[in-house]
C-alpha positions, 0 to 999 in steps of 0.5 A: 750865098744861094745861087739865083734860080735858072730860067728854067726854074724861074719859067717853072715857077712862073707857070705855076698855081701859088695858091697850091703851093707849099710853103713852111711857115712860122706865123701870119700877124697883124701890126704896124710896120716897124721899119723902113719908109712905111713905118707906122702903117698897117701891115699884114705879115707873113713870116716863113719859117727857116734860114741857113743864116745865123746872125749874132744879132738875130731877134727871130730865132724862134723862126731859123731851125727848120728842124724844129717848129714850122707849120705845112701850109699851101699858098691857098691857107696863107691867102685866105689869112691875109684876107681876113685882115682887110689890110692891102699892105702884105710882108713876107719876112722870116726867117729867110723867106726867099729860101723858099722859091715857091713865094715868088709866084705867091708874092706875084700872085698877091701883086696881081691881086693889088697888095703892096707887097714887100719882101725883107731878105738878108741878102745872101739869096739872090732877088732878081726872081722878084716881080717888078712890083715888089719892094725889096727890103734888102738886110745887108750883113754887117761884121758884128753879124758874123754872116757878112760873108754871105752877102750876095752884092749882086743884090745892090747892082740891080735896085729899083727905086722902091726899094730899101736897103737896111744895115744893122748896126752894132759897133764903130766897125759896122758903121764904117764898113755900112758906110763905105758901102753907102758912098762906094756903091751910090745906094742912096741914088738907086733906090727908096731908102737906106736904112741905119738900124742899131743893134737893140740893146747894144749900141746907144742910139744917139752914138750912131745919129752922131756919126751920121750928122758928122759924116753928112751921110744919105741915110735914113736913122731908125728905130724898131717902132714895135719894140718901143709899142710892145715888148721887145721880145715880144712875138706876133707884134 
């Protein structure tokens, strides 16, 4: 896991301009919501390039190697974009986009400009640096990811009630051990929602809603409602 920022650096990011700011992006686009309890709304999202995680299961790589691909751009150029679409519901995503501590400040800054804004993360960096008002769309690693070791469950001890946390399934294994964290941690009552995702392509969908049904479990059934509109490889959607 990274280590959560120190005051000082969070002071320091807080004194800050966001809008001169650098930051490593891979794309901004505009679609619907996907995932989550906002499924289906209008989202402008802003997808930063680069994360040390390396899941099994990943549908971004395009987005992780820092090495390769990633555009240099200031707080100033991902504002101006976001703008052009008109919509009040904004996304960072990656990626890993708390890798970057520069978006906290931008994150704040779009919150303060009466966005909606969300973060998805996968857990491994510590969230406690968020602005109150940003939901939170935690993507706690399963076995099948390979990465579960690089939970920072830190995150789960200080939820908010907006916000989400997300377990993507790919096996009975992943299941069981999303569910025993599910009922040991109480994460139904402390936050928004808790989200069931299957593998896409892996997994039949109906197996994972059975085990939900027969265990009477508190938690939300999803689909990746992009990859059924477009392609599911498709990018930009």
């Amino acid at each position: 896991m990274i280590p959560p920022l120190t005051i000082e650096q969070i002071q320091a990011l807080q004194d800050s301009n966001p809008l001169s700011l650098s930051f490593l992006l891979n794309e901004i686009f505009y679609s619907v919501q996907g995932e989550g309890t906002r499924a289906g709304l209008p989202c402008v999202f802003v997808r930063l390039h680069g994360c040390k995680l390396r899941c099994s299961y990943c549908d971004t790589k395009y987005a992780i190697d820092r090495r390769t691909g990633g555009l240099d751009v200031t707080g100033e150029d991902i504002n101006r974009r976001v703008r052009e679409y008109g919509c009040g519901f904004v996304e960072f995503t990656g990626g890993e986009p708390l890798e970057q501590p520069n978006v906290f400040p931008l994150m704040r800054y779009f919150a303060d400009e009466g966005f909606t804004v969300a973060v998805e993360t996968g857990g491994h960096v510590d969230t406690s640096a968020c602005d109150e008002r940003v939901i939170r769309i935690i993507d706690m690693k399963t076995p099948s990811s390979k990465m579960m070791p690089m939970n920072n469950y830190t995150n789960l001890d200080i939820l908010r009630p907006h916000d989400e946390v997300k377990f993507v399934i790919g096996s009975r294994e992943d299941y069981e051990w999303s569910k025993n964290l599910v009922l040991e941690r109480s994460l139904d009552k402390k936050c928004a929602s808790v989200l069931f995702s299957p593998v896409f392509g892996t997994i039949e969908f109906q197996q994972i809603v059975e085990w939900i049904l027969a265990d009477r479990l508190p938690v939300r059934f999803q689909l990746q409602m992009h990859k059924f509109i477009w392609h599911p490889d498709a990018r930009g959607v």
